[in-house]
N, C-alpha and C positions, 0 to 999 in steps of 0.2 A: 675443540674449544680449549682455550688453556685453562688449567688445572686452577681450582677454587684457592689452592693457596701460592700462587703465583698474583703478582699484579704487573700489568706493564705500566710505564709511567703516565700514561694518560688515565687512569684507574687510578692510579694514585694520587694524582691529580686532582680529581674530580672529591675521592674522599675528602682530600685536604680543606678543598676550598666547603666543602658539606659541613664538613664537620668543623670547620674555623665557623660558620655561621650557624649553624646548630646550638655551638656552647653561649653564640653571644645573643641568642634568642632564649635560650636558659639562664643565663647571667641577667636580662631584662625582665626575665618574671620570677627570679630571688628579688626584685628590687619591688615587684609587687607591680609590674606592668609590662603589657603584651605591646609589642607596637601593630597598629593596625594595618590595611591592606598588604597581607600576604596572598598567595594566591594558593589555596588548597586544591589538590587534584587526586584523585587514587594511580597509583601508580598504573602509566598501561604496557611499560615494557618495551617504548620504542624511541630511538635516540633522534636528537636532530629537532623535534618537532617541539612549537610553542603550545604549552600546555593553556586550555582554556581556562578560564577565572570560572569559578564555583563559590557560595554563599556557604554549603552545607556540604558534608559529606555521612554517605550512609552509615550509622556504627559501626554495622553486621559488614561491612567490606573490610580490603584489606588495610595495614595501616596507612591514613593518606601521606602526601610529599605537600611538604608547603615551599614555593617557591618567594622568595627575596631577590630585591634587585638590590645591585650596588649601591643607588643612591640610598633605600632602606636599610641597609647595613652598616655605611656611614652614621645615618641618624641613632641607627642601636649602640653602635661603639661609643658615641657623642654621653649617651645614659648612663653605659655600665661606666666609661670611665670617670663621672662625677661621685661614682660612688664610691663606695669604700670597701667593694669587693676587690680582691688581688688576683691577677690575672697572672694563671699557672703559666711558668716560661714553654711548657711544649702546644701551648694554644699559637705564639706569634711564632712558636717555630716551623707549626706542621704550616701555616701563613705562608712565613718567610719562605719554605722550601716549593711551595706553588709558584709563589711568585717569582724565582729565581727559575723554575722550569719553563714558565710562561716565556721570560726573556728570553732562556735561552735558546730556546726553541724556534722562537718566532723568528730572533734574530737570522738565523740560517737563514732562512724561506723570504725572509721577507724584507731583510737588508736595516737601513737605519733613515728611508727617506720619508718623506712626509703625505704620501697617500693616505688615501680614506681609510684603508686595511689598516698600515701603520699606527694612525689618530684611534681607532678601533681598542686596538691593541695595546696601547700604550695609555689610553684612558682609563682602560680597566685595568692595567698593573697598578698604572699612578693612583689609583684610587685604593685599591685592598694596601698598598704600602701609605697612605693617610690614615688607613683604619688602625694598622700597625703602630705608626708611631701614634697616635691617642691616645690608643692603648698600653702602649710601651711607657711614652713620655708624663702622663697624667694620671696613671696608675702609680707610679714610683713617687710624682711629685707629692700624691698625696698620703705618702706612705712618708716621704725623708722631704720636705720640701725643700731645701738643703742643694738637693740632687737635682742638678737640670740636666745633666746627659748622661743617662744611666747607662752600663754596657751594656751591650746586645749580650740575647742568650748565649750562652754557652754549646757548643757542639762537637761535645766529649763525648766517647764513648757512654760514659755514665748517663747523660743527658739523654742519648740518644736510647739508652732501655729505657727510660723515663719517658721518652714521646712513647715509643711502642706501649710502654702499661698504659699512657693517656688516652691514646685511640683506641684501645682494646676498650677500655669505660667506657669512653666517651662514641663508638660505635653509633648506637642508635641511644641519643639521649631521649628523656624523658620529659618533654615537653608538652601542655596541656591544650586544646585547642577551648577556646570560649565558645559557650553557649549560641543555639541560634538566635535564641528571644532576648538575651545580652547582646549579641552584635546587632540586632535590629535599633535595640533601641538608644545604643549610645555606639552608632559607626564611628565616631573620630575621637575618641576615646581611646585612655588603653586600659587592658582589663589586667586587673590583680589575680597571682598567681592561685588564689583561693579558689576564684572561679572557673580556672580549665580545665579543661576535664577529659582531652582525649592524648593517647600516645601519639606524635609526630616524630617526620622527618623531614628536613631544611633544605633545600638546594638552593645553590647559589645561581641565577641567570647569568646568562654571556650579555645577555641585552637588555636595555634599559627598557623604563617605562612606559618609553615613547612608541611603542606598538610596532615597531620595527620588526619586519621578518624576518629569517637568518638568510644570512647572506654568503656569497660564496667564501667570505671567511670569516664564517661561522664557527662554531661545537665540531663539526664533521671536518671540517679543514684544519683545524687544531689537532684533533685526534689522529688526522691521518702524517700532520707533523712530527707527533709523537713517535707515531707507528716510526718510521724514518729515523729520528734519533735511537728509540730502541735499536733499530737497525745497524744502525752505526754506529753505538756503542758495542753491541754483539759483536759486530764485525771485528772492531778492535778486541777485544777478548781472544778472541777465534786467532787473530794474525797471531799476535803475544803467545797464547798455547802453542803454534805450528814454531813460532821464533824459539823456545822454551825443546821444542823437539828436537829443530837444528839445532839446537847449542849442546845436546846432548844430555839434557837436565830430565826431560821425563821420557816416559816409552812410546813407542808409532801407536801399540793399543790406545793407551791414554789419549792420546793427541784428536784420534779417530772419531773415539766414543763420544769424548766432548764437542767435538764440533756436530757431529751427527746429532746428538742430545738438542744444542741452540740450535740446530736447523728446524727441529722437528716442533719447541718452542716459540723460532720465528714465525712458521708457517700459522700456526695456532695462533699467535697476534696478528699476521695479515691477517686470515679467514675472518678473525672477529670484527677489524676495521671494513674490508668488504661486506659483510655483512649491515652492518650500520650504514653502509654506503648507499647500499640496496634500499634500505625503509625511510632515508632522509627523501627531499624535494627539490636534492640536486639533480640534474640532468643522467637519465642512466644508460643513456648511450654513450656516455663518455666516461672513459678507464680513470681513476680518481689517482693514478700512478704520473700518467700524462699532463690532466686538471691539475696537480701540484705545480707538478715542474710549469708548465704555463704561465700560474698563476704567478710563482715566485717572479719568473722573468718579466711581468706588467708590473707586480708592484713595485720590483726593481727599476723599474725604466730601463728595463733591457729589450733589445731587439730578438725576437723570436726566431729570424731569418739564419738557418746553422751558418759556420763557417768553413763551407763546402771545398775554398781557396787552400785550405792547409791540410784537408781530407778528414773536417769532422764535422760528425752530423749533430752539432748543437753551437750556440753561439759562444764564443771562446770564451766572451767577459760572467756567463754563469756556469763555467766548468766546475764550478766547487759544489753549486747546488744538482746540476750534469750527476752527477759521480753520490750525491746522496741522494737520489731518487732513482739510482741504478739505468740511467738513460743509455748510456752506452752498451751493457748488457743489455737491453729491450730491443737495441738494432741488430745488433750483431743475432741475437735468436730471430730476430722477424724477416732478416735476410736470410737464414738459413731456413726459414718454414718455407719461405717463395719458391727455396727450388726443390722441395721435399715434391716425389710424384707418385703416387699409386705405385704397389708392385716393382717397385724403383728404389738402388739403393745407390745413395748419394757418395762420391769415390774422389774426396779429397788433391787436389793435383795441388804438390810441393812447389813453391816456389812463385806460385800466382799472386799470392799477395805481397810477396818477400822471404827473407831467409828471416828465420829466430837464430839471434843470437846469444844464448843462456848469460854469455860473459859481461854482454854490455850492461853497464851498470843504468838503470831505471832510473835513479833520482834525478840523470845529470837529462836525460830526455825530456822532450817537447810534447805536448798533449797530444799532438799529430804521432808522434812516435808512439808512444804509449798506446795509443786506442789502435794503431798498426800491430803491434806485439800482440794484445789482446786478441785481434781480429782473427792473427793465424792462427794464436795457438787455443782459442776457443771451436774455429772453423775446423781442425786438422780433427778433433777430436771425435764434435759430435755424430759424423758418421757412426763411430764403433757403437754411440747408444742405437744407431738406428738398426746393429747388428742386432742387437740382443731382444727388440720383437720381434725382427723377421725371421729370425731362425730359432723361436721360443727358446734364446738360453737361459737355464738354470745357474745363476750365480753363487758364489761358495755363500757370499754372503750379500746382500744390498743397501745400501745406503741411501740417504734423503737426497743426493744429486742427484744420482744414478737411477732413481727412480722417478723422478721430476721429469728429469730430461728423455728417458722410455718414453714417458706420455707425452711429453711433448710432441716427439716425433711421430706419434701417434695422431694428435689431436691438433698440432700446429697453433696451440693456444699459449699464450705468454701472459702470466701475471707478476705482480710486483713480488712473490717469494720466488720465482723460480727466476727472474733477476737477480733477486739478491743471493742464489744460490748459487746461482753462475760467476758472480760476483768473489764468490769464497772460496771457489772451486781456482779463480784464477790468482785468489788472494797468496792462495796454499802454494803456487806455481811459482811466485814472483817471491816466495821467499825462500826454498828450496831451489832458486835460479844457479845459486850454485853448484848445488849438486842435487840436482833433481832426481837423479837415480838412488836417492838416499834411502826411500821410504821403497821402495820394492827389493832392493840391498837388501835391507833388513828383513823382511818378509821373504827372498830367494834364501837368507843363510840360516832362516828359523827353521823354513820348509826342509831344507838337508838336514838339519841336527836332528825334525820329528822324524823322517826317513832311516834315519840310522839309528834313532831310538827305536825305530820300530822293526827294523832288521836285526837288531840285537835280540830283542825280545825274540821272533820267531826262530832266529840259532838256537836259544833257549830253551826252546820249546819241545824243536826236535830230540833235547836230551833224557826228556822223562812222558812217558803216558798221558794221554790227553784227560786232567782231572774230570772227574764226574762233576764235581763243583763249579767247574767254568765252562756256562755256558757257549756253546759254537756262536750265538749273538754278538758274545764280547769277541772273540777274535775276527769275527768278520766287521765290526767295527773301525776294529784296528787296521786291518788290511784297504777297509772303504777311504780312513782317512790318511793311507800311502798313497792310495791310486788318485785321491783330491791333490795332492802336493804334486803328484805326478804329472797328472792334465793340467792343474792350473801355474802352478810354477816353475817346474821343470823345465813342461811343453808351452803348448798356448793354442788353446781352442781356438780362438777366433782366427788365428792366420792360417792353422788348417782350416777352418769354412770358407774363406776366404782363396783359397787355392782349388777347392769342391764346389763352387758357385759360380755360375758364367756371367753374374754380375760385376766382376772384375777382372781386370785386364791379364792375362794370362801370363804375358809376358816382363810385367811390372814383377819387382822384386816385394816379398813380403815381409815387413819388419814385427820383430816376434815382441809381445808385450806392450803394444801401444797402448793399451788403457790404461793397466795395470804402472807401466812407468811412470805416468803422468798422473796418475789418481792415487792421490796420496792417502784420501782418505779413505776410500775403496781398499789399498793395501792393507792399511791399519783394519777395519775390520774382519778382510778376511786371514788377517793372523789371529785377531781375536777369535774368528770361528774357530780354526786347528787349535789354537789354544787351551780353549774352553773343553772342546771334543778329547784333547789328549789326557786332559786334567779329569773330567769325569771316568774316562774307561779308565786310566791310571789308580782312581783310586778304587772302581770297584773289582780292581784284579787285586788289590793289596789288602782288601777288605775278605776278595773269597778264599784267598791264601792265607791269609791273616800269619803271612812271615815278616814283615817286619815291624809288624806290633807288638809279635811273641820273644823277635830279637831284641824290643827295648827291654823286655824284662832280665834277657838274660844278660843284656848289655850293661844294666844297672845292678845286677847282682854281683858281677865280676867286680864290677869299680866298687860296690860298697864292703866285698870281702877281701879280693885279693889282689887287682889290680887297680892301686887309685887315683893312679894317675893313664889310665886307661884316654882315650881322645878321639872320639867318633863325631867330629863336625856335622856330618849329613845327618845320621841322625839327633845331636841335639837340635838339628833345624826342623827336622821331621814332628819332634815332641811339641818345639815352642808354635808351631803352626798350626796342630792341631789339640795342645792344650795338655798338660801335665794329667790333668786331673777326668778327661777323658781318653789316657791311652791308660792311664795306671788304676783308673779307677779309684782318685783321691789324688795326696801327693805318694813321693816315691815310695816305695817299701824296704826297708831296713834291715830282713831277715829274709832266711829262704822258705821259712812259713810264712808269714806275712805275703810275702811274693809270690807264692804255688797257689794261695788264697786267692788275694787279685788277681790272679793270669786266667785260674777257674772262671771267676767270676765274667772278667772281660770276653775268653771266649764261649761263653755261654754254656760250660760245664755243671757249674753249680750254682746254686742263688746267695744270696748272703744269709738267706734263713741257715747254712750248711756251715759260717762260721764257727759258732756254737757249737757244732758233734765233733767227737774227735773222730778223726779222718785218718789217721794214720794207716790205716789199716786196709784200705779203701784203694784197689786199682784199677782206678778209672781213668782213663788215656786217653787224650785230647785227637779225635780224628777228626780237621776241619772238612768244612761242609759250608762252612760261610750265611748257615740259615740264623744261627744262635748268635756270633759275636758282632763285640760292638763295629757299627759298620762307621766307615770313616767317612767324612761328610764334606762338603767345600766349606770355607770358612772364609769366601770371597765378596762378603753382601753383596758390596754396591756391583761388582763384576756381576754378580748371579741376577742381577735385576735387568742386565740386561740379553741373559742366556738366550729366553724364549723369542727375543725380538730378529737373533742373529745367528744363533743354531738350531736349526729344526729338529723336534724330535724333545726337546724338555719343555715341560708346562711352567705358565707364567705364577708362580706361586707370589712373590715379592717383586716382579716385574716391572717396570718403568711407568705403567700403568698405576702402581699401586706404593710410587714413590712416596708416597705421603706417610704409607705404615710406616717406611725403611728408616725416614724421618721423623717418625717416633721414636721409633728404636734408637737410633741413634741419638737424639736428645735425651735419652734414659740411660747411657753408657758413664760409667765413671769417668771422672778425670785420670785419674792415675791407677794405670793399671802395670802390670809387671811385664818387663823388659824383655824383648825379644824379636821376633819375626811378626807377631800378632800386631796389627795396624793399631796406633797410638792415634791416642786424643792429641790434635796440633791448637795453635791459639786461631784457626781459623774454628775448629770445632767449638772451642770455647765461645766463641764469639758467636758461631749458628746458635747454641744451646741454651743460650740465655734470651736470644729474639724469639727463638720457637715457644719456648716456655711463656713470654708472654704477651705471646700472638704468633696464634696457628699459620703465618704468612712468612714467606720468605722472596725476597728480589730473584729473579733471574740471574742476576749475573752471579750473585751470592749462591746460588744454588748450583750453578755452573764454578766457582771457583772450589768449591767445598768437594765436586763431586771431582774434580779435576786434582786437588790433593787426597781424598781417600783412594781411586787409582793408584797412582802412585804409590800408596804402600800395600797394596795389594798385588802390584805386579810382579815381585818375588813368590809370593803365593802360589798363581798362575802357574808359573813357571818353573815352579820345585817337578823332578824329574823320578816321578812316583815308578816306573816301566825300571828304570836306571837301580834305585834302591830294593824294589825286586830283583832282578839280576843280583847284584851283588848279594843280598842277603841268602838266595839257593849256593849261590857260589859259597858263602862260611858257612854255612850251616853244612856242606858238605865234606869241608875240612874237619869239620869238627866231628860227621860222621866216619868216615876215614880213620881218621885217629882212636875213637872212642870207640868202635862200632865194637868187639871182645864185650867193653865191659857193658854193653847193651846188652850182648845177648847172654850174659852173666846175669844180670839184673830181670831180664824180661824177655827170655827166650828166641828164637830164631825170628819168629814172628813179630818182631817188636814194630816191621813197618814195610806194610807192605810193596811199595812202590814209593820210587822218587816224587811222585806228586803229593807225598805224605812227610816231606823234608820236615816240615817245620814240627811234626810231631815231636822231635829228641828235644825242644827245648821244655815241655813239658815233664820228658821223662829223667834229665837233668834235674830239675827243680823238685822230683822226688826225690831222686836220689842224695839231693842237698838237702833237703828235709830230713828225709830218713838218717844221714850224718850225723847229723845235728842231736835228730832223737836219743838216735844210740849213745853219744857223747853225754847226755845227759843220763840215759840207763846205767853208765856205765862211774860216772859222778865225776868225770874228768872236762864235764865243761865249764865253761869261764863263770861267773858268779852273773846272776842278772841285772845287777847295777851297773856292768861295765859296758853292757847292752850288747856285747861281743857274740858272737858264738863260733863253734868248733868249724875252719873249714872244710868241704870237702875237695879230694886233689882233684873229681871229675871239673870240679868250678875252678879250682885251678887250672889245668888244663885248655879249658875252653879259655880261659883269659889267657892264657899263652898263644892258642891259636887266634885269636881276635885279633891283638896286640901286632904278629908279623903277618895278617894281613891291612889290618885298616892302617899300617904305616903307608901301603900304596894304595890303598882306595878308600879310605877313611873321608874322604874332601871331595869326591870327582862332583857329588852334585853342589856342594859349593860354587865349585871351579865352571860349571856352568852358568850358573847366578852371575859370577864375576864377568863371564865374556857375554852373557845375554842382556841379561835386567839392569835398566838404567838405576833403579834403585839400587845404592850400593849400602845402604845404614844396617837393613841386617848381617852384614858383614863386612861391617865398615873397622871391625877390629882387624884384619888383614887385609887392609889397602891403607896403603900413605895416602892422603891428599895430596901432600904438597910434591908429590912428584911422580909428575904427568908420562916422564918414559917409564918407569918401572911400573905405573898403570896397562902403558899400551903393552910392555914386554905378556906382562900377564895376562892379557885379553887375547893376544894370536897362541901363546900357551895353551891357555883353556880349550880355545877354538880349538887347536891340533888334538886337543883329546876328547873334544867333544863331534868332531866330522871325522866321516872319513877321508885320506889322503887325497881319494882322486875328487873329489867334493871341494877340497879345502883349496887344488891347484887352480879349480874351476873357476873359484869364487874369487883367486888373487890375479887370474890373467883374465877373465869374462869369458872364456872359450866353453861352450856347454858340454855338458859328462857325454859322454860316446853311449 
């Protein structure tokens, strides 16, 4: 079911026109009278069906629905507007905006000619747009009589929080139902507001008085219109996001996620229209996907007969309504279930229906050509889904096509979502026509960079003792998601099954990545799985080592005594990603007590109760263990909502499921917050944050735009290269051991450490040793006065900023330098990129790449020839 604060537009629809007759049944008993025959019902919960007329309703039930017809609502608008109540502009707007969905809606389906549907339809618009203007024009008159064409409302942004607080009031108004011994005794009468006495709710009928039954285009054939436009507005969304990919503005995740998100929304709107389809008294041996399109083409005065003469299977003059009721996709899937057989796997032959040509441009094509392009490269495909339940593959990751289409193959069943999914699936195809290999590109050159991140780490490894502190879980992790990159991007599972299976011609050649190239979206999430999976082990190997947490302290004490102009890019991305105020434990520290303080504190040495004692004296030595310090967290929301759905093995804590919190949360965030890598409030936020607030509802596609820019700035997040800043920080921390290691064991005997998986220990006993400086300078009355807020250096902190200084001049940026050749996002380090110039862009993005692969990776990736 879709989610309570979702509406599709027939729901919204349906409030509109509820609640436009609600208030003017409210406005009639301010005026001290009820209009008589409404028709009260208790609600029973089922769509489609003419509610019967009742006199009475039980108290003790729920609250009843009174139903009005149009011609009754006419006569109420006729009342309020004699009077000299004023009629709030978001009453003719939530109106107007029915009425303007009615047209547009219908218009599609159902053309502009003059059948009994049309007159239907077009009486009930014409009619709620007379209530409008009465209301509009006779309202005003009697406020400025002056005034005879007053402007239409306004629909401003302002205007438009203004409807939202309207309907949030005006939800369920409070309207009184009269008495039974009063309506007995005065039926044609109206009764004064004194005398009602029950809470109601209004619904507006589709059909008049005249006791007409619904008809085939009825409440259910409207809705399923809707359903359709949702459709096809989705749709456009989804193209525009994949168009936003090609063009190189956001990342294959992003692209991925959002289209998987509205597919998984769409599906939730068909279900509920099928649903409703189910308990109406239309006909239920017939697909209400089919019923449309029919219907449209009778009221159209269209011939039903396809035009088989040009090789398409629907008649050429309703290809537009063809193509929004996903008809073309329904054959192309129903011709391929006919030849689906038991135990049988279906074996694509190139060339049977034609060559695809990626270059020929689509627009300049004939509907015959078009539904030809489709045919192959929808036919070429779906064999590989039928690979994946006959040989139960486990996929890195799965998506809402890729799982549709399984069952299909399965079940040989086609509904109106997994049309329209096939629909998007080809939508994604014909816009990457040009370079179709774009989205598995990306996804082959991500898959080499985690490969060599994660061969680095293991070199690394080899160099010091396996800690007690890190678990053999975490490295086998690490190792599980080499050997994923390895089988799924490197190799290619299916064309080895495919060579091991006597269901295929032995002697045919096999092409490596036929899914994976063509499935754009499929690529985009299973980067998003390695992703996600590098990013959590990532950070809890930074967490159990807690070396380069312990390096911002020392990195920030260096630049606040003695080197100050010190420049460690990687890590200020490191701080402003996971927050000043949880790496330091506040803001920065000023001194090397203040700093020994907070470092205690962070790694979970001392409590802040330990402020307070003097400690000097006190040698107690940081041995991580990773039980006590602060652990480092993802700071990814909206990414982490969808962890559980797409990486096995994390619990749904804020989940997709449970988007609604995430949308709390986020309508409770400041506007302005401080500059950096941390994801900023955009004016699209601004704008959710004020409809949230008031009214818990938000559009589809608003919710899908919103979620499609917070991506986006998350996606540097993701992709900060935690494995990369390990490495390097054992690498300085051992320079600095090297150098210093005398006055170590001058300070703190032989013993000072027992093994290399204990590096990060010396930045602890530094931070004594600049304490103790410090002390003694003062013991000694040679240090600087405390208003100057100075204090006495020590040369060991000298030192270490000398070493810092001649190494992070060459690695100071490298996970930068990744950011720049990876992440479409370029704002968190948009201080070191030109815009306006596109080659010294691309100079630096094969740069990065060169230091970010290895050579024979990087030769692989520029000729297509696979690593040996």
């Amino acid at each position: 079911m879709l989610p309570t604060y979702l509406q599709s537009s027939y729901v919204r629809y349906k409030n509109d026109t509820n609640t436009f007759a609600t208030w003017l049944l409210e406005a009639a008993s301010k005026c001290g009278y009820q209009p008589d025959g409404l028709t009260s019902t208790v609600p029973s919960g089922k769509e489609g069906k003419r509610k019967s007329k009742t006199k009475a309703v039980n108290p003790s039930s729920d609250t009843p629905q009174y139903i009005t017809t149009i011609k009754e609502l006419q006569a109420t608008a006729e009342l309020v507007a004699k009077s000299t109540l004023a009629v709030p502009s978001p009453v003719l707007t939530i109106a107007k905006r029915a009425i303007k969905l009615r047209k547009d809606v219908t218009s599609w389906f159902l053309g502009q000619g003059d059948t009994e549907s049309n007159i239907r339809h077009a009486h009930f618009v014409s009619a709620l747009e007379r209530i409008c203007d009465t209301l509009e024009w006779r309202t005003n008159e009697s406020v400025n009589p002056h005034t005879r064409n007053p402007p239409p409302p306004s629909e401003t942004p302002d205007d438009d929080a203004d409807l939202d607080m309207f309907m949030n009031k005006f939800a369920v108004l409070t309207v009184e139902e009269p008495s039974i011994e009063e309506r007995e005794e005065s039926p044609k009468k109206f009764k004064t507001s004194s005398e009602l006495q029950k809470v109601v709710k209004v619904e507006l009928a589709e059909n008049d008085e005249d006791g007409a039954t619904e008809s085939y285009f009825g409440p259910m054939f409207f809705k399923a219109f809707c359903l359709f436009q949702d459709l096809h507005t989705m749709r456009a969304f989804i193209s525009r996001t994949w168009s936003e990919y090609r063009d190189k503005k956001i990342d294959l995740m992003n692209a991925a996620l959002v289209t998987d998100c509205a597919l998984q929304l769409a599906r939730d709107m068909a279900q509920e229209v099928e649903g409703g389809w189910e308990t109406s008294i239309l006909p239920q041996d017939l697909d209400f996907q089919e019923l449309i399109f029919n219907a449209a083409c009778i009221t159209r005065g269209s011939d039903l007969t396809p035009s088989a003469e040009i090789g398409l299977p629907y008649n050429k003059q309703v290809a537009d309504v063809a193509d929004l009721c996903y008809v073309p996709t329904r054959v192309l899937l129903e011709s391929f279930a006919n030849v689906l057989l038991d135990n049988h796997l279906p074996i694509f032959k190139k060339g049977h229906f034609g060559t695809y040509n990626p270059k020929a441009k689509r627009e300049a094509m004939s509907l015959s050509q078009k539904f030809n392009e489709d045919k192959i490269l929808l036919l070429q495909i779906l064999p590989e889904f039928c690979m994946i339940d006959a040989f139960q593959i486990v996929m890195l990751s799965s998506d809402q096509i890729t799982r549709g289409l399984v069952e299909f193959c399965k079940t040989k069943k086609v509904d109106p979502w997994l049309c329209f999914a096939s629909q998007i699936f080809l939508d994604v195809h014909h816009i990457m026509r040009y370079s179709p290999l774009s989205a598995f590109a990306d996804l082959r050159i991500s898959g080499l960079r985690i490969q060599k991140t994660i061969d680095d780490y293991f070199r690394l490894s080899k160099t010091h003792p396996q800690p007690r502190f890190w678990p053999k879980e975490g490295d086998k992790e690490i190792k599980n998601i080499h050997l994923a990159v390895e089988a799924w991007i490197i190799q290619d599972l299916f064309s080895d099954l495919k060579r091991k299976s006597r269901s295929f011609p032995q002697h045919a050649g096999f092409e490596k990545h036929v899914l994976l190239s063509q499935h754009s979206i499929l690529c985009g999430l299973s980067l998003f799985h390695l992703n996600m999976r590098m990013q959590s082990v990532g950070q809890q190997l930074i967490t159990q080592w807690y070396d380069v947490q312990q390096l911002a302290f020392l990195y920030n004490l260096v630049r606040t005594q003695t080197h100050k102009n010190l420049d460690w890019p990687d890590m200020e991305a490191f701080i402003k990603i996971h927050g000043e105020s949880h790496i330091f434990v506040g803001t920065r520290p000023n001194s090397a007590r203040e700093s020994l303080n907070r470092l205690e504190l962070a790694t979970g040495i001392s409590s802040a109760a330990n402020f307070a004692r003097d400690s000097r004296n006190r040698q107690v030595f940081h041995r991580p263990n990773g039980n006590n310090a602060r652990v480092v967290t993802s700071t990814t929301t909206f990414s982490n909502m969808f962890r559980a759905q797409y990486v096995a093995g994390f619990q749904e804590i804020d989940g997709s499921g449970n988007i609604d919190k995430v949308l709390d949360k986020l309508a409770q965030e400041p506007w302005s917050k401080s500059t950096g890598m941390e994801p900023q409030p955009s004016h699209l936020q601004i704008m959710f944050q004020r409809k949230w607030s008031h009214k818990r509802n938000i559009g589809t596609l608003q919710l899908l735009a919103l979620l499609k820019s917070r991506l986006a700035e998350e996606e540097p997040l993701i992709l900060f290269n935690y494995f990369g800043m390990h490495k390097r920080s054992v690498e300085l921390l051992r320079l600095i051991k090297a150098k210093e290691h005398h006055k170590f064991v001058q300070y703190f005997t032989e013993g000072y450490m027992p093994d290399d998986s204990m590096i990060s220990n010396i930045v602890i006993l530094i931070h004594h040793v600049a304490r103790g400086s410090a002390a003694e300078s003062r013991a000694l009355g040679i240090a600087p006065k405390a208003s100057s807020g100075s204090e006495v250096i020590s040369r060991i902190v000298m030192s270490c900023g000398d070493v810092m200084k001649e190494y992070l001049q060459r690695n100071g940026d490298v996970a930068c330098k990744e950011l720049r050749a990876f992440s479409r996002n370029k704002r968190a380090i948009q201080d070191e990129i030109d815009d306006d110039r596109d080659t010294s862009r691309e100079v630096q993005y094969w740069f990065s790449l060169e230091e970010a692969l290895d050579p024979k990776a990087l030769a692989s990736l520029m000729t297509g020839i696979p690593i040996a």
